[in-house]
N, CA, C and O atoms as CSV, one atom per row, in Angstrom:
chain,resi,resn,atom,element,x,y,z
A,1,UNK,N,N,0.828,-1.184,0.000
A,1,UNK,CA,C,0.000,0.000,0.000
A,1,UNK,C,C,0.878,1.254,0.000
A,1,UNK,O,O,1.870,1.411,0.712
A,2,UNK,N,N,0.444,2.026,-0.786
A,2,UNK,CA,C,0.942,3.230,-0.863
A,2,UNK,C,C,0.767,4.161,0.706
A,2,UNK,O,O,-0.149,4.002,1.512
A,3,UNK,N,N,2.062,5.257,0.849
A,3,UNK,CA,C,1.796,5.847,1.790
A,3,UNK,C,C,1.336,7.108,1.861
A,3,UNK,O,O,0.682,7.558,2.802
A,4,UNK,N,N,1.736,7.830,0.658
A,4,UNK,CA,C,1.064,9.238,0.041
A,4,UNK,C,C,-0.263,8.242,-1.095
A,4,UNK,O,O,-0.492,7.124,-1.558
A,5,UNK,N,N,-0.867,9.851,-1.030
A,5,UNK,CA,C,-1.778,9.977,-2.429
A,5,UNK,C,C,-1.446,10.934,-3.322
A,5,UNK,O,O,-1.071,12.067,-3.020
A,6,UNK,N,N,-1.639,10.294,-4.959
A,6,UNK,CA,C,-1.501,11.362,-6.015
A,6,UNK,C,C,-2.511,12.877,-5.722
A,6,UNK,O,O,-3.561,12.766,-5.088
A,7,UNK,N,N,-2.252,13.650,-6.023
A,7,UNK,CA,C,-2.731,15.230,-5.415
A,7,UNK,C,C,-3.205,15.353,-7.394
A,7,UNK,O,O,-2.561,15.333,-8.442
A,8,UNK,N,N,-4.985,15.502,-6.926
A,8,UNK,CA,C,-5.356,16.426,-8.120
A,8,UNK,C,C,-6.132,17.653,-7.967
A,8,UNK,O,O,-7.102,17.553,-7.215
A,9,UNK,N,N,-5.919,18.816,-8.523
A,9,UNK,CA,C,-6.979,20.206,-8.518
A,9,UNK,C,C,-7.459,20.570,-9.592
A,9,UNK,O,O,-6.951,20.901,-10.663
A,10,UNK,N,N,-9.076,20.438,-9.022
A,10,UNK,CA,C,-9.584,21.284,-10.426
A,10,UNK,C,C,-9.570,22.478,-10.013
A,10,UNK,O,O,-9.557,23.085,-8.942
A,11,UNK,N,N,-9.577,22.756,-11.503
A,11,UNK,CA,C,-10.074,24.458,-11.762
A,11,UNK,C,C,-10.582,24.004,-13.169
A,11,UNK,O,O,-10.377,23.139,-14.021
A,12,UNK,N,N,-11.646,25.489,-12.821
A,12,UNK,CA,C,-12.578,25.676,-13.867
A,12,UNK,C,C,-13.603,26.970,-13.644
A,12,UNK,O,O,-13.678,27.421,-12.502
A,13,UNK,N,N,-14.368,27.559,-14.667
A,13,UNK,CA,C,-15.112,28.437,-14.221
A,13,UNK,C,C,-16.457,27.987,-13.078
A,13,UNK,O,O,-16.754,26.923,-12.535
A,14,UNK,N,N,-17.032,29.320,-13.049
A,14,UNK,CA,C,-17.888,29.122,-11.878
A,14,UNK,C,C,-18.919,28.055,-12.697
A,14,UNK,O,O,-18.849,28.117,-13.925
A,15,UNK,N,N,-19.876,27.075,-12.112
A,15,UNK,CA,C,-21.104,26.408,-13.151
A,15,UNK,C,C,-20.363,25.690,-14.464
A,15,UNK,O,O,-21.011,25.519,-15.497
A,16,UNK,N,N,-19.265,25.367,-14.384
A,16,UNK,CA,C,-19.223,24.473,-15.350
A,16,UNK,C,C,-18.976,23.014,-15.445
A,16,UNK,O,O,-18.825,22.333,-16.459
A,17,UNK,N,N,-18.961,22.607,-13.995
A,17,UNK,CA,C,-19.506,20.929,-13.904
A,17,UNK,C,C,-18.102,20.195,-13.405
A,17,UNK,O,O,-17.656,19.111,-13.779
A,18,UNK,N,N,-17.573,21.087,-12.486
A,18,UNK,CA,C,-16.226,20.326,-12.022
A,18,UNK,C,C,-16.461,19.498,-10.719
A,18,UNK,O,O,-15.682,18.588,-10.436
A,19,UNK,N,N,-17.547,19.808,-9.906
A,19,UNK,CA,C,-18.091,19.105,-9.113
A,19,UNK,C,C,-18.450,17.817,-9.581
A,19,UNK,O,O,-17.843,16.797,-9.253
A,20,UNK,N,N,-19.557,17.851,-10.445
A,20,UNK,CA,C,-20.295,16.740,-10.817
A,20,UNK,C,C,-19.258,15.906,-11.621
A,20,UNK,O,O,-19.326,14.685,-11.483
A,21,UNK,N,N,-18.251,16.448,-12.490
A,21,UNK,CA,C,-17.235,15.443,-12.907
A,21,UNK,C,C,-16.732,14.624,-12.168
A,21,UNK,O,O,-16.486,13.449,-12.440
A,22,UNK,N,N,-16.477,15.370,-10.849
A,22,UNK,CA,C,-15.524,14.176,-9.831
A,22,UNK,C,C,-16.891,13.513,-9.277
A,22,UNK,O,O,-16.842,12.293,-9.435
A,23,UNK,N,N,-17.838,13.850,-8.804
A,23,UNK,CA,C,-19.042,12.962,-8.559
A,23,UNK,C,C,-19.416,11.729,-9.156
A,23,UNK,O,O,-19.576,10.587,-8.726
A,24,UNK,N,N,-19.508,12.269,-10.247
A,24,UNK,CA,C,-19.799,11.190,-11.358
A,24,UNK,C,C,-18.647,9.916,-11.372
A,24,UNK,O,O,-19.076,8.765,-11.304
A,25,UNK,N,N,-17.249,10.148,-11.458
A,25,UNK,CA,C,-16.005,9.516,-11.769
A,25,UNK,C,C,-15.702,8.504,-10.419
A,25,UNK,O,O,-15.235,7.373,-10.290
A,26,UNK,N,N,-16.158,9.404,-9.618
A,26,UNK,CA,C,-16.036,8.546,-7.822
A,26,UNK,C,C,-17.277,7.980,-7.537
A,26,UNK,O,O,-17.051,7.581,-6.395
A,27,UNK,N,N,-18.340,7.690,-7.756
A,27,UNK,CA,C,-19.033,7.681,-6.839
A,27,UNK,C,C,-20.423,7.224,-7.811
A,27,UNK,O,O,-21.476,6.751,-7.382
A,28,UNK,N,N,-20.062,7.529,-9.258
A,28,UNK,CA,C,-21.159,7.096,-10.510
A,28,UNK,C,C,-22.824,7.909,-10.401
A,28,UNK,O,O,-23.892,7.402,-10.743
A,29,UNK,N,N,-22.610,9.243,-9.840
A,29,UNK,CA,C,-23.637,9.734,-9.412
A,29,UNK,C,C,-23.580,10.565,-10.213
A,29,UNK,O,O,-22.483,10.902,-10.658
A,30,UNK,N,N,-25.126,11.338,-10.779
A,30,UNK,CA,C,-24.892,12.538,-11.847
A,30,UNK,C,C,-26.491,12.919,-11.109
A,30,UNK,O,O,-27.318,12.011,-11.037
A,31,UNK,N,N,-26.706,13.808,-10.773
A,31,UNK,CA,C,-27.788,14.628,-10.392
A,31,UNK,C,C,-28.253,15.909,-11.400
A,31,UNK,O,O,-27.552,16.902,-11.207
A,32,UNK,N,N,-29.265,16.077,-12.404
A,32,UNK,CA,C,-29.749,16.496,-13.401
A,32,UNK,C,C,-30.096,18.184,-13.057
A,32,UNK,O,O,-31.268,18.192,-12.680
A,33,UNK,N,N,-29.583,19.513,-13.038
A,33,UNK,CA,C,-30.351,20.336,-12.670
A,33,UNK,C,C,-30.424,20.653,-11.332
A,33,UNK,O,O,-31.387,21.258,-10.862
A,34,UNK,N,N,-29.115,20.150,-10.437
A,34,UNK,CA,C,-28.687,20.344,-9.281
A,34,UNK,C,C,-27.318,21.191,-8.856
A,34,UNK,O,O,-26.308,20.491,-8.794
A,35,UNK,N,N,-27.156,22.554,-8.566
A,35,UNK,CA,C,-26.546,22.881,-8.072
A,35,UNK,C,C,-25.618,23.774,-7.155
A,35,UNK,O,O,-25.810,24.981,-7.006
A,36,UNK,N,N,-24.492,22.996,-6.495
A,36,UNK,CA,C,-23.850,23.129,-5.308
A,36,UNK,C,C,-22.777,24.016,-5.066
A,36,UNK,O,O,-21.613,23.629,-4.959
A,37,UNK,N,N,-23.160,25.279,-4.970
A,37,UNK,CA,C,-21.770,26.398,-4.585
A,37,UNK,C,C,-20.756,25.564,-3.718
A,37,UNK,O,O,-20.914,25.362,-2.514
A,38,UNK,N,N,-19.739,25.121,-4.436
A,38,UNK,CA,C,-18.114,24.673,-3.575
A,38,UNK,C,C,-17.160,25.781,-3.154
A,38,UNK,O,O,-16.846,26.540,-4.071
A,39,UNK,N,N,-16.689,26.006,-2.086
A,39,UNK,CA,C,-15.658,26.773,-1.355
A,39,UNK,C,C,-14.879,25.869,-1.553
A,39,UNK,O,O,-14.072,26.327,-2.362
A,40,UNK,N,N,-14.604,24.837,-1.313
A,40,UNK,CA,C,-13.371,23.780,-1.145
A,40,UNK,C,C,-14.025,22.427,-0.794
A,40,UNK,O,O,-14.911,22.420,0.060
A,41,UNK,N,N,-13.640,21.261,-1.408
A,41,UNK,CA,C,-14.515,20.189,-1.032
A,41,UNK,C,C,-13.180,19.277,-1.610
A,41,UNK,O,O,-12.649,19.514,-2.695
A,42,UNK,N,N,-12.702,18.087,-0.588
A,42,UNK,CA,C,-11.572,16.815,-0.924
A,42,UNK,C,C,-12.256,15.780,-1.157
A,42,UNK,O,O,-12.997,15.519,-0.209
A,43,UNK,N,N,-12.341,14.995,-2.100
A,43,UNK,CA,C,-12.330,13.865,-2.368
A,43,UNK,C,C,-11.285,12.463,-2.000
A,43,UNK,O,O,-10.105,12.797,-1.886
A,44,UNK,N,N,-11.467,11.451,-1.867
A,44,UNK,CA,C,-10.564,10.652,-1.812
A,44,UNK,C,C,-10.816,9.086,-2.229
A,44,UNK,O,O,-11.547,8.369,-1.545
A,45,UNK,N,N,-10.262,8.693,-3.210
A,45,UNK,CA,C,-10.429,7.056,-3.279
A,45,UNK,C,C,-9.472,6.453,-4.054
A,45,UNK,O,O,-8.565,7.100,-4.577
A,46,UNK,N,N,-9.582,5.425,-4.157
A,46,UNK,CA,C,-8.307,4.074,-4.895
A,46,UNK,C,C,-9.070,3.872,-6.269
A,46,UNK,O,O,-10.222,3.837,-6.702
A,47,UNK,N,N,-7.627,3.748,-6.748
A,47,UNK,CA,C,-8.198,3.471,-8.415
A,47,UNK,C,C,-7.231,2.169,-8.690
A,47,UNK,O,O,-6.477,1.793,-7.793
A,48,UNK,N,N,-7.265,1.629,-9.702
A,48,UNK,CA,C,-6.576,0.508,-9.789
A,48,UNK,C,C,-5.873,0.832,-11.196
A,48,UNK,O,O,-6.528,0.906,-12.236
A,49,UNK,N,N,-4.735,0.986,-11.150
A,49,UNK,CA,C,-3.971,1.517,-12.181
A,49,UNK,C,C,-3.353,-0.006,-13.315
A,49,UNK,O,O,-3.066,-0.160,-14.502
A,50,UNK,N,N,-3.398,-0.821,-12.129
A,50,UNK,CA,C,-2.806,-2.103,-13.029
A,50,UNK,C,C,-3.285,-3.041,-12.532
A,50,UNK,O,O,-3.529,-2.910,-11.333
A,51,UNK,N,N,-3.650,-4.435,-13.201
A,51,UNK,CA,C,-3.726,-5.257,-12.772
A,51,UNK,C,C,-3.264,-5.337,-11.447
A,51,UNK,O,O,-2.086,-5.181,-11.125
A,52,UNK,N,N,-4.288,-5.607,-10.600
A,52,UNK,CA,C,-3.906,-5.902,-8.926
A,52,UNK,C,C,-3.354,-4.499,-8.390
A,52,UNK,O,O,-3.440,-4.659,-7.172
A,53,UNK,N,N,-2.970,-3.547,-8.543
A,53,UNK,CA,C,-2.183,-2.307,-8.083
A,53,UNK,C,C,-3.007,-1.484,-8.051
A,53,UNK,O,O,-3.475,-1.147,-9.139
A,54,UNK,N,N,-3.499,-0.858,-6.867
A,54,UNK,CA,C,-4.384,0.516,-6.587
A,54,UNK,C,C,-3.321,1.649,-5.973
A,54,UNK,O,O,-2.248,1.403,-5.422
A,55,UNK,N,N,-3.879,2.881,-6.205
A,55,UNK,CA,C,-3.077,3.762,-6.130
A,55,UNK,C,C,-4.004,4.740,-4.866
A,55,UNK,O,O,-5.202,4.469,-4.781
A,56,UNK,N,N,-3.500,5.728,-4.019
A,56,UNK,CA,C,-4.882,6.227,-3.821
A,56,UNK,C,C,-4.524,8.017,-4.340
A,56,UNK,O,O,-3.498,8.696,-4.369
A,57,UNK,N,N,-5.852,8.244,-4.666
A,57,UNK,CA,C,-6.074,9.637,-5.609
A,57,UNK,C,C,-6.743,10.635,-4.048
A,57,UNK,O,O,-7.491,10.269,-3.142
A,58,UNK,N,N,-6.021,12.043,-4.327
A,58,UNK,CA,C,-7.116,13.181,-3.610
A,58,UNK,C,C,-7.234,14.193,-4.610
A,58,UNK,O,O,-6.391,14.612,-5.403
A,59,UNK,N,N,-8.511,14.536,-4.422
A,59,UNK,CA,C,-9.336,15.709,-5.191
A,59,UNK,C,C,-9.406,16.839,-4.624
A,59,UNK,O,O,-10.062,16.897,-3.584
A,60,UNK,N,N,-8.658,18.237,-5.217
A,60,UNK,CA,C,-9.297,18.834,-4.649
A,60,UNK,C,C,-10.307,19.589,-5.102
A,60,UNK,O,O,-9.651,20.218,-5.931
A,61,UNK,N,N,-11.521,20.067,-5.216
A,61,UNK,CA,C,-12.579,20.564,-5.760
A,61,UNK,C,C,-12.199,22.329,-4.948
A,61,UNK,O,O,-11.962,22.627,-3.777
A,62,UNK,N,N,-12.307,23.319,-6.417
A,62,UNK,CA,C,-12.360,24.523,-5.871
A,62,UNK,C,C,-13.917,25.130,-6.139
A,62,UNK,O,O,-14.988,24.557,-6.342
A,63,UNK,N,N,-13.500,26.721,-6.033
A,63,UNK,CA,C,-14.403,27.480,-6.155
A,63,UNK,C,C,-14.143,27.832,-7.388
A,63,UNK,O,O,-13.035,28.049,-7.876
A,64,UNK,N,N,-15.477,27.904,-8.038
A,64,UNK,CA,C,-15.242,28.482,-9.364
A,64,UNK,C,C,-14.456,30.166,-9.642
A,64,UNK,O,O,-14.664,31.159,-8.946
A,65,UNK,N,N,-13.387,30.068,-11.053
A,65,UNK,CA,C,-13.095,30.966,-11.224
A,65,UNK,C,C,-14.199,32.001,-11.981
A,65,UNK,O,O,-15.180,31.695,-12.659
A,66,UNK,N,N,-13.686,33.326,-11.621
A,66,UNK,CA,C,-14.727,34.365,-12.318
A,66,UNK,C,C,-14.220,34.868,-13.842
A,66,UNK,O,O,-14.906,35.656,-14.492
């Protein structure tokens, strides 16, 4: 097992679906016509990069740029 995690940040403008991307990608959820002002929000989970080998990933979700 790994002892760090790979570090990812979105950016993106304000309303353009950087939330729901990592939602969707983690978690297989897409909510239609829903949405959630983010200040800062971490994600965290294991992906399996290779046969048998998981890695673990953090998200960080910002605030949209203006």
């Amino acid at each position: 097992m790994p002892k760090s995690a790979f570090k990812i940040v979105m950016l993106g403008a304000q309303l353009c679906g950087k939330t729901s991307l990592i939602e969707q990608c983690i978690n297989g959820v897409y909510i239609v016509g829903m949405t959630f002002p983010t200040v800062e929000d971490t994600y965290e989970a294991w992906i399996e990069v290779e046969k048998g080998q998981r890695e673990r990933i953090r998200i960080y979700d910002t605030a949209g740029l203006v």
